[in-house]
Backbone as ProteinMPNN parsed JSONL, in Angstrom:
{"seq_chain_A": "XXXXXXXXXXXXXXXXXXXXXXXXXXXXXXXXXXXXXXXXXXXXXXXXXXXXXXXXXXXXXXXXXXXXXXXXXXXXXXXXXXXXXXXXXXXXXXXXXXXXXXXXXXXXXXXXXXXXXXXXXXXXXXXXXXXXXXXXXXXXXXXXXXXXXXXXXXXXXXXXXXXXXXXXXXXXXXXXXXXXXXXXXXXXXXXXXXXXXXXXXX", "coords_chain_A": {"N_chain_A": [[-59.304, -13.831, 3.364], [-56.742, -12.268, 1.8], [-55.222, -9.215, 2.106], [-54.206, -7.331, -0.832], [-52.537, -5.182, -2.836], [-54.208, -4.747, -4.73], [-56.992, -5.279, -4.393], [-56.906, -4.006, -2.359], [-57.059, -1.233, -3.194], [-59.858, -1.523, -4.853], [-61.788, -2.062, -2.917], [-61.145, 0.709, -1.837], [-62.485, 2.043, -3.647], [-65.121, 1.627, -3.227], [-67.808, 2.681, -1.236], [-68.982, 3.772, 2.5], [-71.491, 3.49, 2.692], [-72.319, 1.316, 0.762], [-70.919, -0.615, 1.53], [-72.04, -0.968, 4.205], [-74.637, -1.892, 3.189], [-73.877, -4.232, 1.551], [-73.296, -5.868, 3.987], [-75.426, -6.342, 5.699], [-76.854, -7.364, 3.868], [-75.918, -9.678, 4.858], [-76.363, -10.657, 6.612], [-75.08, -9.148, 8.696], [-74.164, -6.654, 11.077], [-74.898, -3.367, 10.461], [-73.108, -0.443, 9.271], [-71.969, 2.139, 11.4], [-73.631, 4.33, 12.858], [-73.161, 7.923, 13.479], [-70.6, 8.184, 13.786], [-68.613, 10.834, 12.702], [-66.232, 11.93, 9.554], [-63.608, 14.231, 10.821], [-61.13, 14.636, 10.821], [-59.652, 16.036, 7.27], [-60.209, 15.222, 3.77], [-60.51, 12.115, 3.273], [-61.303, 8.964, 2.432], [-60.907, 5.855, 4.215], [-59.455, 2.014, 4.533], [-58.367, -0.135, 6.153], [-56.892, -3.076, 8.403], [-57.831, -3.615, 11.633], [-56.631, -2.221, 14.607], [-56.818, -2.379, 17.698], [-58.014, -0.628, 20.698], [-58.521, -0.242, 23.934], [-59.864, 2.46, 25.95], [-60.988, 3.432, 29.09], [-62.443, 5.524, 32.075], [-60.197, 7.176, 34.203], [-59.219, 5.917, 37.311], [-57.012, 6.822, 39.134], [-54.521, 5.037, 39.152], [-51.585, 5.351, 37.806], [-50.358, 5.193, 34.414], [-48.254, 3.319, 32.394], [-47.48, 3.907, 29.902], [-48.672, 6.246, 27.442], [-51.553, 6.755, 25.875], [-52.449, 4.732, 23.525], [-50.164, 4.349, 22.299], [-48.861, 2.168, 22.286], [-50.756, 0.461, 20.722], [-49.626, 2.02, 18.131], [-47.444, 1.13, 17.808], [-47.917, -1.808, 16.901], [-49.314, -1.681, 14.957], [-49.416, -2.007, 11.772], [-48.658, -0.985, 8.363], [-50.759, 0.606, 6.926], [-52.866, -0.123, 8.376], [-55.559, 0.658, 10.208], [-56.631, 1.958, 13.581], [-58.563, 1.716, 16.217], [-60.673, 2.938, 18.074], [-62.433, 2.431, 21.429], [-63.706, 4.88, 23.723], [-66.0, 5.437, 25.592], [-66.341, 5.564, 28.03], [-66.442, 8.294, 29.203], [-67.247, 11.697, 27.747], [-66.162, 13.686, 28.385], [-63.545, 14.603, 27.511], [-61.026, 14.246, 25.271], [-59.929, 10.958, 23.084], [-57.959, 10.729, 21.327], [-55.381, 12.664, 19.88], [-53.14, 15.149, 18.615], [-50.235, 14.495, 19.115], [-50.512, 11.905, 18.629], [-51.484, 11.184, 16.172], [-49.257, 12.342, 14.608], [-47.192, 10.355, 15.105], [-48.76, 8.006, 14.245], [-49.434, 8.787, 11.644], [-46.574, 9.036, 10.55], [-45.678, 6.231, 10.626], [-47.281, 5.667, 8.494], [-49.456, 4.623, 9.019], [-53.317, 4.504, 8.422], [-55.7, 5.511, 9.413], [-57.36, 6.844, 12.171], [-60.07, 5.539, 14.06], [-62.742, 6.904, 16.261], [-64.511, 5.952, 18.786], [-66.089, 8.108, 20.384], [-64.909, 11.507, 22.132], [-62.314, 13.455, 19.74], [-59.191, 15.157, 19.698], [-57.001, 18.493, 18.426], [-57.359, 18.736, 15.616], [-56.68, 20.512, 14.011], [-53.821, 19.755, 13.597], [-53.966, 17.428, 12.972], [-55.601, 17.857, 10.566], [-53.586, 18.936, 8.993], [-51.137, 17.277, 8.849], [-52.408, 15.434, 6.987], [-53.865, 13.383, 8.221], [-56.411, 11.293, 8.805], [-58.722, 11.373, 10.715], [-61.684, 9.984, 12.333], [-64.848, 10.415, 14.429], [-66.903, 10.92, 17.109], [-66.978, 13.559, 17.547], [-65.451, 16.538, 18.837], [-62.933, 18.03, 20.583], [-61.477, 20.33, 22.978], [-60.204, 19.45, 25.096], [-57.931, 17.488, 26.907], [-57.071, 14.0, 27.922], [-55.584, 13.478, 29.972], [-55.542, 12.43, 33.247], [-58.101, 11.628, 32.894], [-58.947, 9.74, 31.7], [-57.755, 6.365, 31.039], [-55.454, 3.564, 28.944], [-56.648, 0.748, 28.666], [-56.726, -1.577, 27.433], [-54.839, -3.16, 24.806], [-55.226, -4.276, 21.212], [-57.397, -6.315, 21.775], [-60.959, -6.988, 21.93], [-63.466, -5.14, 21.258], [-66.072, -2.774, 21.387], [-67.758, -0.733, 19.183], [-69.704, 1.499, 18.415], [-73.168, -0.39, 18.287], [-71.715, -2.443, 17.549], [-69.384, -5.512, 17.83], [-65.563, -5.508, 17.524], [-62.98, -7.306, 16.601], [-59.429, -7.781, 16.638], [-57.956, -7.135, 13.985], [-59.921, -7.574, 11.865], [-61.711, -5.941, 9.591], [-62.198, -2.079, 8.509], [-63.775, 0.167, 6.666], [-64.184, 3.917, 6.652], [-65.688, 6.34, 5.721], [-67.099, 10.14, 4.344], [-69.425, 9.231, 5.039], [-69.836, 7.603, 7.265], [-69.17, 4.818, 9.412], [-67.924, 1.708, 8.448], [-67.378, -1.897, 9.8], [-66.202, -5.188, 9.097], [-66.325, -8.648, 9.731], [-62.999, -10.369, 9.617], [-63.354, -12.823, 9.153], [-65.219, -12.6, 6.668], [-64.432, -11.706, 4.751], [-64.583, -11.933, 1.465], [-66.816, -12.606, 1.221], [-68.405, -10.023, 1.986], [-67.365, -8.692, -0.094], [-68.03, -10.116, -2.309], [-70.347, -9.702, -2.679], [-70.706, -6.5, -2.478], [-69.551, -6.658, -4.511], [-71.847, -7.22, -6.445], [-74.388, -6.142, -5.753], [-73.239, -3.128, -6.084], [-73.248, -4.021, -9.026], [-75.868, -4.037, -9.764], [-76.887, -1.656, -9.141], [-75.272, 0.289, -10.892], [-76.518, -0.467, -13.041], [-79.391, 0.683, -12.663], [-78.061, 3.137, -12.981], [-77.205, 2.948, -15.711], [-80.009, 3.007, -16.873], [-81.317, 5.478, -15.844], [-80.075, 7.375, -17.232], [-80.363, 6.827, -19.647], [-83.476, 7.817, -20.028]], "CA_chain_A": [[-58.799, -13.206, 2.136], [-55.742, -11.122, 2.483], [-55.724, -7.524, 0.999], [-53.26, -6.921, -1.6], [-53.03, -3.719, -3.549], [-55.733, -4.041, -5.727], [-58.222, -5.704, -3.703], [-57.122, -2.646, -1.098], [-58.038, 0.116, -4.177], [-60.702, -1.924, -5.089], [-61.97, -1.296, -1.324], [-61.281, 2.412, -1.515], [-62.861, 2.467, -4.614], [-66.738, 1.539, -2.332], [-68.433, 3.646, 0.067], [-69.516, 3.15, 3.349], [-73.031, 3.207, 2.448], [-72.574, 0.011, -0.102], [-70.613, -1.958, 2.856], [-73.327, -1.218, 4.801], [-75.916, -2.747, 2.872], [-73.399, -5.733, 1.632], [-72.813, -6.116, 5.485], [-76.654, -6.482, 5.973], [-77.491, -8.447, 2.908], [-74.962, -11.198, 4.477], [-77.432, -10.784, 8.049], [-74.348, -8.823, 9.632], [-74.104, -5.541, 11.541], [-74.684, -2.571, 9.231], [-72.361, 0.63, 9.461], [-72.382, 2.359, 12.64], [-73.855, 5.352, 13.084], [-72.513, 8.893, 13.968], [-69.019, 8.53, 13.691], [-68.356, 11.941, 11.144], [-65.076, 12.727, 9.521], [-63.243, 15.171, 11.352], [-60.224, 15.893, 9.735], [-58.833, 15.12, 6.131], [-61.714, 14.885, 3.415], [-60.294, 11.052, 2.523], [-61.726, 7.268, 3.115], [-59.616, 5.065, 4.608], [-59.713, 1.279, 4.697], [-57.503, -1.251, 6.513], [-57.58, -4.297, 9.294], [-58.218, -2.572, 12.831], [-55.586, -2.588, 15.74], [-57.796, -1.891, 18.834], [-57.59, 0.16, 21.724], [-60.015, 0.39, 24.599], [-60.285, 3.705, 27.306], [-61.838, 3.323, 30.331], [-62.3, 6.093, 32.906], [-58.887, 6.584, 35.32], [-59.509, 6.046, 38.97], [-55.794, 6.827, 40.339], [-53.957, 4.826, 38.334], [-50.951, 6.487, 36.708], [-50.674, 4.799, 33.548], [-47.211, 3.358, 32.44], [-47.326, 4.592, 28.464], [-49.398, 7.105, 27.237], [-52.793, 5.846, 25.539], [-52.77, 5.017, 22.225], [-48.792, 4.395, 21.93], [-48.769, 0.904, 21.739], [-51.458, 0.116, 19.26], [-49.04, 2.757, 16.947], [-46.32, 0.435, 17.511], [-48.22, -3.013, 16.626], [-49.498, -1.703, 13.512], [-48.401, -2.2, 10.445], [-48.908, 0.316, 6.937], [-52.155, 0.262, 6.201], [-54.153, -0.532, 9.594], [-56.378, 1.123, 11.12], [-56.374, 2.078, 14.769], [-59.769, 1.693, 16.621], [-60.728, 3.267, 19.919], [-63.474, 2.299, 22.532], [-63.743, 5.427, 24.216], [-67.169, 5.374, 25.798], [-66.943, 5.757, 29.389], [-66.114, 9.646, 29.333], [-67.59, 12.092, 27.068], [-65.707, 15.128, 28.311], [-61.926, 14.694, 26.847], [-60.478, 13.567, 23.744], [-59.154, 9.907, 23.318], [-56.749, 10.795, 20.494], [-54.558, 13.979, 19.773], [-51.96, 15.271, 17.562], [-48.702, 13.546, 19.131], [-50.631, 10.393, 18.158], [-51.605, 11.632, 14.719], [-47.984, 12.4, 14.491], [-46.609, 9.2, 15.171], [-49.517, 6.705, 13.507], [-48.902, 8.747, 10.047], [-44.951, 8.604, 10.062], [-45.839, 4.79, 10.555], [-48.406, 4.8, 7.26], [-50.974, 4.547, 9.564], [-54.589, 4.742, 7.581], [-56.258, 6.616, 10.137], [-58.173, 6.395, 12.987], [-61.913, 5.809, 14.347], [-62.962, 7.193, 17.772], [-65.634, 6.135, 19.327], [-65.838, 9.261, 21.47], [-64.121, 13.126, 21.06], [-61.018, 13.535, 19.357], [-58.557, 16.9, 19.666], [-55.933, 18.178, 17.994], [-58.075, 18.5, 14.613], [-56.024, 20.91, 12.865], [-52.847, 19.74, 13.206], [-54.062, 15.668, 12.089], [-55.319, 18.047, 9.091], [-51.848, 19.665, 8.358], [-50.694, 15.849, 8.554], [-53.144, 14.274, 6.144], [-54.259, 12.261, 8.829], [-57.571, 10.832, 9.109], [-59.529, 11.122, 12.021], [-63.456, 9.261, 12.404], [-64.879, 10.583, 15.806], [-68.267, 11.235, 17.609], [-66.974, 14.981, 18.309], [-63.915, 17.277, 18.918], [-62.918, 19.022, 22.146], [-59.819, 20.756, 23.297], [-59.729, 18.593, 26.363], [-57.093, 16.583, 27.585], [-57.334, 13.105, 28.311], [-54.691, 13.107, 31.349], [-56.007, 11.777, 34.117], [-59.312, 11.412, 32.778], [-59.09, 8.188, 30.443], [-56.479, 5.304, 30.492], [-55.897, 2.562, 28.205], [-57.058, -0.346, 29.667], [-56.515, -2.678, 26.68], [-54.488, -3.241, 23.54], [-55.627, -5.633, 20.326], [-58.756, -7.034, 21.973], [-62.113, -7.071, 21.516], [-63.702, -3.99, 21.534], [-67.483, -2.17, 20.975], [-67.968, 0.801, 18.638], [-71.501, 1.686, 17.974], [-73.168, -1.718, 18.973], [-70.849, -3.841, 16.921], [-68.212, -5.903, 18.607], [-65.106, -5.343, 16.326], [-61.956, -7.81, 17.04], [-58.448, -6.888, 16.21], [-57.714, -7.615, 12.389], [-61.447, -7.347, 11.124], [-61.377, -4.577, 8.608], [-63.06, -1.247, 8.645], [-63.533, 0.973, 5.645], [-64.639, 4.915, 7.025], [-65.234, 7.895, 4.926], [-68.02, 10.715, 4.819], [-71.301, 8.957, 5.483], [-69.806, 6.715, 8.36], [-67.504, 3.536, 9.495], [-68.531, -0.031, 8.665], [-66.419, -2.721, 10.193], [-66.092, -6.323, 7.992], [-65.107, -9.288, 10.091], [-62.284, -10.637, 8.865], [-63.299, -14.094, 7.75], [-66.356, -12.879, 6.1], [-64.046, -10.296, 4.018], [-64.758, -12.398, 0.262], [-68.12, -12.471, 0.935], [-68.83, -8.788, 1.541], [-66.604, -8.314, -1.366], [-68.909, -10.153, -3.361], [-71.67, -8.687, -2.486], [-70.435, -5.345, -2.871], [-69.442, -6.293, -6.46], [-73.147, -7.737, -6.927], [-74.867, -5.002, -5.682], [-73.023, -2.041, -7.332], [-73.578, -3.795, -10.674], [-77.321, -4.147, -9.773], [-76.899, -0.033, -9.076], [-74.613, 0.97, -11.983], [-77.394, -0.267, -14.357], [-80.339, 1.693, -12.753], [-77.926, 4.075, -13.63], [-77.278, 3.453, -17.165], [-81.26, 3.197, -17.131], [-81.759, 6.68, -16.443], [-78.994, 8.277, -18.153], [-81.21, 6.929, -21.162], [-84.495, 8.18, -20.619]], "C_chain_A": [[-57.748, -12.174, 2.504], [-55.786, -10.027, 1.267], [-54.492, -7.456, 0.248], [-53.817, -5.562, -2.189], [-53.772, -3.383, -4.511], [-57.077, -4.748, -5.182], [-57.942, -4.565, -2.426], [-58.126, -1.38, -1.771], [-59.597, -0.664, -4.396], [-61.752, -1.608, -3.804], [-62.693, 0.028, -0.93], [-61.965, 2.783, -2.922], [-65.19, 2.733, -4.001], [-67.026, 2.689, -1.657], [-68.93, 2.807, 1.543], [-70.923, 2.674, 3.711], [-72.859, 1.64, 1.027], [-71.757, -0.87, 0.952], [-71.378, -2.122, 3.459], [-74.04, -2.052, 4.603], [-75.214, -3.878, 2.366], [-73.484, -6.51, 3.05], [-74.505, -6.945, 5.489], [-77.373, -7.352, 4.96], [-77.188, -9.804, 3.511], [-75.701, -11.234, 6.1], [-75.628, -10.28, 8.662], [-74.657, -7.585, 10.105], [-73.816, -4.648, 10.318], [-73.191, -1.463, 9.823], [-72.574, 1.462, 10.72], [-72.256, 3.804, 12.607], [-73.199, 6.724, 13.804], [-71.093, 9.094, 14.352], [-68.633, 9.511, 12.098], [-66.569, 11.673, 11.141], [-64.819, 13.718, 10.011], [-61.989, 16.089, 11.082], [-59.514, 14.718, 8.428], [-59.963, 15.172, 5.17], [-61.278, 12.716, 3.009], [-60.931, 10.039, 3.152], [-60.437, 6.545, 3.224], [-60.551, 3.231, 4.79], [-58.106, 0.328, 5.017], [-58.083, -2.033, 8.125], [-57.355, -3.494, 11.051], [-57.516, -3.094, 13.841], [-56.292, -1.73, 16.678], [-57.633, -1.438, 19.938], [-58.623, 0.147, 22.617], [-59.62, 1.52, 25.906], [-61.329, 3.175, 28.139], [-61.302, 5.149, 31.26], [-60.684, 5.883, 33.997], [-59.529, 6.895, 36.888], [-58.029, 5.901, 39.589], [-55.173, 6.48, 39.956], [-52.882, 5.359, 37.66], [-50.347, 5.295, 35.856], [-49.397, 4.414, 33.311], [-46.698, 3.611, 31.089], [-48.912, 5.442, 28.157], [-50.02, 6.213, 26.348], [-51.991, 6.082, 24.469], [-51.621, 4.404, 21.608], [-48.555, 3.042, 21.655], [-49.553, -0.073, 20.745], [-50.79, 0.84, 17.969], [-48.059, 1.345, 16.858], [-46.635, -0.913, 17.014], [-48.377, -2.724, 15.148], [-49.015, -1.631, 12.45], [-48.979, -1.348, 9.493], [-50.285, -0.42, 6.644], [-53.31, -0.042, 7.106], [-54.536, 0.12, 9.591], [-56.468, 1.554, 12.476], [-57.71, 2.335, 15.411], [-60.125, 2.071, 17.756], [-62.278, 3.213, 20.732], [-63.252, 3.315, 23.533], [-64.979, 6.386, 24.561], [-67.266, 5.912, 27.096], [-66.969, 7.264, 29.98], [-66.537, 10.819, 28.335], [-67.359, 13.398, 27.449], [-64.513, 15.539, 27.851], [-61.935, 13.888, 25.325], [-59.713, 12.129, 23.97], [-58.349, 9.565, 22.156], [-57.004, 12.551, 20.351], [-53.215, 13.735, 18.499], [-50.732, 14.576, 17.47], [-48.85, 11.897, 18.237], [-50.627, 10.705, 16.785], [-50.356, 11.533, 14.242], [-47.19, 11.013, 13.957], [-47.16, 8.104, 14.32], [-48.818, 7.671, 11.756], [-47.382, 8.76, 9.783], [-44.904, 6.67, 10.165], [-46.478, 4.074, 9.273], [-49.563, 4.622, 7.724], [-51.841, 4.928, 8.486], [-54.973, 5.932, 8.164], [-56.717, 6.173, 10.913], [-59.784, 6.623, 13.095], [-61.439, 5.768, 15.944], [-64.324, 7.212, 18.251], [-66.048, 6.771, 21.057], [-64.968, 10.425, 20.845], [-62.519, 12.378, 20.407], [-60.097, 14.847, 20.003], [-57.378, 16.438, 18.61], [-56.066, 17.93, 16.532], [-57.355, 18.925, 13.434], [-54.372, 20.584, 12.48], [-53.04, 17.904, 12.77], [-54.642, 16.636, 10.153], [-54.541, 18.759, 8.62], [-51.222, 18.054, 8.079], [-51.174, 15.458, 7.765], [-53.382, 13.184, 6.942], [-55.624, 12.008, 9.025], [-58.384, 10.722, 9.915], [-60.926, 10.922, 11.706], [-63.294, 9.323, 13.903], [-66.583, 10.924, 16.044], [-68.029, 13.383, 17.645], [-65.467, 15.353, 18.345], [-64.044, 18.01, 20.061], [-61.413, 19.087, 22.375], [-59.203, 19.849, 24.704], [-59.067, 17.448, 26.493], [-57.75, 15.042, 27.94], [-56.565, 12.539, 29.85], [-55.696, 12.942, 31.944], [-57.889, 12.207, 34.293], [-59.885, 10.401, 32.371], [-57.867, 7.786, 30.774], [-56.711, 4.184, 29.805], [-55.648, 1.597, 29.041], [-56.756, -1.675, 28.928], [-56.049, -2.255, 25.355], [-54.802, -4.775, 22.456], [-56.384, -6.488, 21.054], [-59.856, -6.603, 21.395], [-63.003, -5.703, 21.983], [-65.108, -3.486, 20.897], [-66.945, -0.905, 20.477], [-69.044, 0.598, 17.956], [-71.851, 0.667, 19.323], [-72.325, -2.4, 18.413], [-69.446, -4.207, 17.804], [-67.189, -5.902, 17.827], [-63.692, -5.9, 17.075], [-61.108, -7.499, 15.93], [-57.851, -7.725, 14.906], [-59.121, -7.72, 11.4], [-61.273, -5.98, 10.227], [-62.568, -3.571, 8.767], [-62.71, -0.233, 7.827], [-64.532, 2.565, 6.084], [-64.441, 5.849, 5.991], [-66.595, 8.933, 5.604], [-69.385, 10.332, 5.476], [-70.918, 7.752, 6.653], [-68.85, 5.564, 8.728], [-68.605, 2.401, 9.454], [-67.253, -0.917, 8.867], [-66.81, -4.007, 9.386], [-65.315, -7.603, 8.896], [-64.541, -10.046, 9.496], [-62.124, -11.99, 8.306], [-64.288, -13.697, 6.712], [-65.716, -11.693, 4.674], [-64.595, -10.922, 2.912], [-65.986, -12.2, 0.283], [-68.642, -11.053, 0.759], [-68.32, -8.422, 0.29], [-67.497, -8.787, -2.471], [-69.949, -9.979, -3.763], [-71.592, -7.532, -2.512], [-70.793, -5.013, -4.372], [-71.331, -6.292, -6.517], [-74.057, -6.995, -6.955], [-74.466, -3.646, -6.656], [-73.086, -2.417, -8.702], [-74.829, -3.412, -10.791], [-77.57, -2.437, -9.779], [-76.607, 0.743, -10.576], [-75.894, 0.564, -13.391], [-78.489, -0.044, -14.38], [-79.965, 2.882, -13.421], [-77.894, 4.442, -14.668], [-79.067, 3.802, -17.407], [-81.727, 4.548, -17.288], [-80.657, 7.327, -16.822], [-79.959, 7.909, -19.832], [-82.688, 7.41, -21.408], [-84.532, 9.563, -20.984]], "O_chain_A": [[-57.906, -11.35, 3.405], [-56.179, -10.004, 0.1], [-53.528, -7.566, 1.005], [-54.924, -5.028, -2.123], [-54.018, -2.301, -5.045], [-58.147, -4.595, -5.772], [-58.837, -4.36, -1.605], [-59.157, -0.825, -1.393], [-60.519, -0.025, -3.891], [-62.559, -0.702, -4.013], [-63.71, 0.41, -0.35], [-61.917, 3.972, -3.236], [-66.064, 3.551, -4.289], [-66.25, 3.645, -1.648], [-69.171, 1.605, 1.657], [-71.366, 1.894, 4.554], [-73.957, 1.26, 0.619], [-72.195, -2.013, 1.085], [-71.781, -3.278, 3.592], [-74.294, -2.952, 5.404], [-75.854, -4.887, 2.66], [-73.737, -7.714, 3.097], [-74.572, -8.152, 5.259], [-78.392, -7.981, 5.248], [-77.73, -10.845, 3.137], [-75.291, -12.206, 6.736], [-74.96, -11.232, 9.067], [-75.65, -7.168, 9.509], [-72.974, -4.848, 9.443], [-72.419, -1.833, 10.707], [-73.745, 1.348, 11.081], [-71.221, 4.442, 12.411], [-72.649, 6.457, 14.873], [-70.595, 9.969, 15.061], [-68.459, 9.126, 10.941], [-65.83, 11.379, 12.08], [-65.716, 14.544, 9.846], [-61.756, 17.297, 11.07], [-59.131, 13.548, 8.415], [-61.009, 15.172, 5.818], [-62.159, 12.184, 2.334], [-61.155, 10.121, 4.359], [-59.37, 6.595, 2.613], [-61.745, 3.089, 5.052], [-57.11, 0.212, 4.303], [-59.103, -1.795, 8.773], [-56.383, -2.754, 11.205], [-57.629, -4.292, 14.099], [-56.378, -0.513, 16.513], [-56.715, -2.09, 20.436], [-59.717, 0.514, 22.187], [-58.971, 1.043, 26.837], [-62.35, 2.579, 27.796], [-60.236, 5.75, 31.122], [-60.214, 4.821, 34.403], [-60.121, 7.869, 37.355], [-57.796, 5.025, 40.422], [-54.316, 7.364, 39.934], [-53.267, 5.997, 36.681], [-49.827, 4.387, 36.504], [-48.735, 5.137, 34.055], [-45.473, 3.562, 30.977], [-50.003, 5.161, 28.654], [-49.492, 5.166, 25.972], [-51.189, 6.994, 24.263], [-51.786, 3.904, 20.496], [-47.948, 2.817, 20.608], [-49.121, -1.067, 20.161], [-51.17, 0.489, 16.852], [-48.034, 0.639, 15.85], [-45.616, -1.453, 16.584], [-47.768, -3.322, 14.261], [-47.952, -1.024, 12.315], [-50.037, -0.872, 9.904], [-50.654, -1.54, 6.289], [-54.472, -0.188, 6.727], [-54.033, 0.873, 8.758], [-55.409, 0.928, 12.432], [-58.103, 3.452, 15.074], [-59.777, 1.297, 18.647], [-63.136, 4.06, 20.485], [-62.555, 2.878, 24.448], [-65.146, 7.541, 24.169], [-68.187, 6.687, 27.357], [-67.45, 7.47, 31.095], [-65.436, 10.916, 27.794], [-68.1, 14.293, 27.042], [-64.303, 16.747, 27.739], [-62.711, 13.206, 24.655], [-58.934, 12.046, 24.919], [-58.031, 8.402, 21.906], [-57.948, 13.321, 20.524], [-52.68, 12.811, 17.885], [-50.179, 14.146, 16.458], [-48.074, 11.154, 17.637], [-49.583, 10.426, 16.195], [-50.176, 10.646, 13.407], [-46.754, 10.723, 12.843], [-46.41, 7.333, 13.722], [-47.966, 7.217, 10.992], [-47.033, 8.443, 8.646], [-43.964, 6.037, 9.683], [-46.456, 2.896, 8.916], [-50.587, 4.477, 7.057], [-51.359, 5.621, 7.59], [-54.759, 7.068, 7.74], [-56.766, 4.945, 10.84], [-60.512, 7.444, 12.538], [-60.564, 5.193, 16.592], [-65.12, 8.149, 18.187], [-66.203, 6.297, 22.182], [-64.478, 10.499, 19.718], [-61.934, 11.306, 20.566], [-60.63, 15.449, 20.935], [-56.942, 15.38, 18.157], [-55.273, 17.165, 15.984], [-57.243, 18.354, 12.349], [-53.781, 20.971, 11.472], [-52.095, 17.298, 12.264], [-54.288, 16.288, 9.027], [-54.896, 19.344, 7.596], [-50.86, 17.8, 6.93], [-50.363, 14.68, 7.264], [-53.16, 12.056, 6.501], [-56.061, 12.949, 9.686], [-58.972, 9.644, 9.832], [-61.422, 11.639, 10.838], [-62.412, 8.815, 14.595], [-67.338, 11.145, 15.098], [-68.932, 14.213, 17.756], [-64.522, 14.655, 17.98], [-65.079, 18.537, 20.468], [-60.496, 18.308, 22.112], [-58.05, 19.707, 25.11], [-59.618, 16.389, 26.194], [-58.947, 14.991, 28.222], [-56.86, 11.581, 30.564], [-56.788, 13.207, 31.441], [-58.59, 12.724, 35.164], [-61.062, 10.092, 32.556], [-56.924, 8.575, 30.843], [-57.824, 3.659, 29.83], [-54.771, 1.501, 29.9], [-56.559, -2.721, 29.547], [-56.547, -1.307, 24.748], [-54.658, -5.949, 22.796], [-55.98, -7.648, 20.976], [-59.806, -5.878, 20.402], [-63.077, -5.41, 23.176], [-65.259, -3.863, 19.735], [-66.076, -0.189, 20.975], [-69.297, -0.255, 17.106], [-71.43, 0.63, 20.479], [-72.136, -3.381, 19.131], [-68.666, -3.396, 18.304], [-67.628, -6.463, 16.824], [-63.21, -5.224, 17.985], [-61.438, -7.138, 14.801], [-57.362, -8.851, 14.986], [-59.055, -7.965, 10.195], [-60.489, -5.093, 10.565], [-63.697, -3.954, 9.072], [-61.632, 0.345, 7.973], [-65.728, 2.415, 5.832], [-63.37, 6.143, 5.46], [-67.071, 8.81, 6.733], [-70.146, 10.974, 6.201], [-71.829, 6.96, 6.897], [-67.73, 5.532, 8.22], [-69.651, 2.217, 10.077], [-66.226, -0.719, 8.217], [-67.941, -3.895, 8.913], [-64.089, -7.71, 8.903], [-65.206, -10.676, 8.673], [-61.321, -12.389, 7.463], [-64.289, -14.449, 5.738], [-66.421, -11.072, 3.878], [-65.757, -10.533, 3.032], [-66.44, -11.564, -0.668], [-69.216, -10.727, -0.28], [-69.06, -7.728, -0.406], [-67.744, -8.071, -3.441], [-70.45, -10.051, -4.885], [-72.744, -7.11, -2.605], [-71.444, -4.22, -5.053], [-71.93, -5.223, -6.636], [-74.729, -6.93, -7.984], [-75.098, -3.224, -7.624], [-73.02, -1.562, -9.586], [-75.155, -2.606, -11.663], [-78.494, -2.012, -10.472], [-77.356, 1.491, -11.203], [-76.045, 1.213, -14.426], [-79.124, -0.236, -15.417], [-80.69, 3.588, -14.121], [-78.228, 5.56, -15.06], [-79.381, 4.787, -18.076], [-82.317, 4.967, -18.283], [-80.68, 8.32, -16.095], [-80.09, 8.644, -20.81], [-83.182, 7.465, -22.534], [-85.509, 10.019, -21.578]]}, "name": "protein", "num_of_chains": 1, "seq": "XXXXXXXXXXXXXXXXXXXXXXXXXXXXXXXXXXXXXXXXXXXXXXXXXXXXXXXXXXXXXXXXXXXXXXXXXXXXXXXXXXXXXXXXXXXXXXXXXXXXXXXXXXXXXXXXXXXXXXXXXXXXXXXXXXXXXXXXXXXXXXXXXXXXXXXXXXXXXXXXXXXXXXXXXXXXXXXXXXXXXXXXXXXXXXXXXXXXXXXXXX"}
């Protein structure tokens, strides 16, 4: 199903707690835990251009992380980061922030710190992260891979699968099964909206 602009609002109109449980009605991976908003209060939803970090052993790197998943993406992605193997630096910062929102970028998810918090929220940029830390990623993290296949949480999340993040967490959607969660979204929030009219009447 491809996203047009009212099946995008339509989207941002959900939560991540009703993808969740569409996700899980359809026997898929629910929403993945402990990734908070960090800066921006907004949800974001688009198809996920993937990044993975690894630890650097010596290596000097020949573009700075992050820089070539800005340049693949197109208005409205996502930008996804596997940044697991290090839990003392940040595996996005402001230059990136910078660059993904003069692109339209959505926002990003980090699985692992971020930095660089207040100036992505002077941007209106979006950041989804485990954490924040002033620390550098130089020669602590390099990217090891662009637009592959990549873990955040447990879920395996390949590059064009969609992932809709706001306050209560990130759920990823892979991208053939998008109609279906969609209709299970709808199906569900009607089944919701008319507990609600229920008690609004007693």
């Amino acid at each position: 199903m491809d996203v047009d602009g009212v099946l995008r609002a339509e989207m941002l109109s959900y939560d991540s707690c009703l993808i969740s449980d569409a996700l899980e009605r359809l026997g898929l991976p629910p929403g993945v835990a402990g990734l908070a908003r960090v800066a921006t209060g907004k949800r974001v939803f688009g198809a996920s251009v993937t990044v993975k970090l690894e630890a650097f052993r010596g290596d000097v790197p020949k573009r700075h992380l992050g820089t070539r998943a800005i340049d693949v993406a197109g208005v409205g992605d996502v930008i996804v980061v596997e940044h697991r193997q290090r839990d003392d630096c940040a595996g996005w910062g402001g230059l990136l922030s910078t660059a993904a929102q003069r692109k339209q970028i959505s926002g990003v998810v980090v699985d692992g710190l971020a930095r660089d918090i207040d100036e992505s929220e002077a941007l209106g940029f979006p950041i989804f992260a485990r954490g924040v830390t002033p620390v550098t990623a130089r020669n602590r993290v390099v990217e090891t891979g662009t637009n592959g296949v990549v873990t955040i949480g447990s879920v395996r999340v390949e590059p064009g699968d969609y992932v809709l993040a706001d306050g209560s967490g990130v759920a990823f959607i892979p991208r053939a099964r998008l109609d279906d969660v969609v209709a299970a979204a709808r199906a569900m929030l009607a089944f919701e909206n008319g507990i609600r009219t229920a008690l609004d009447q007693d």
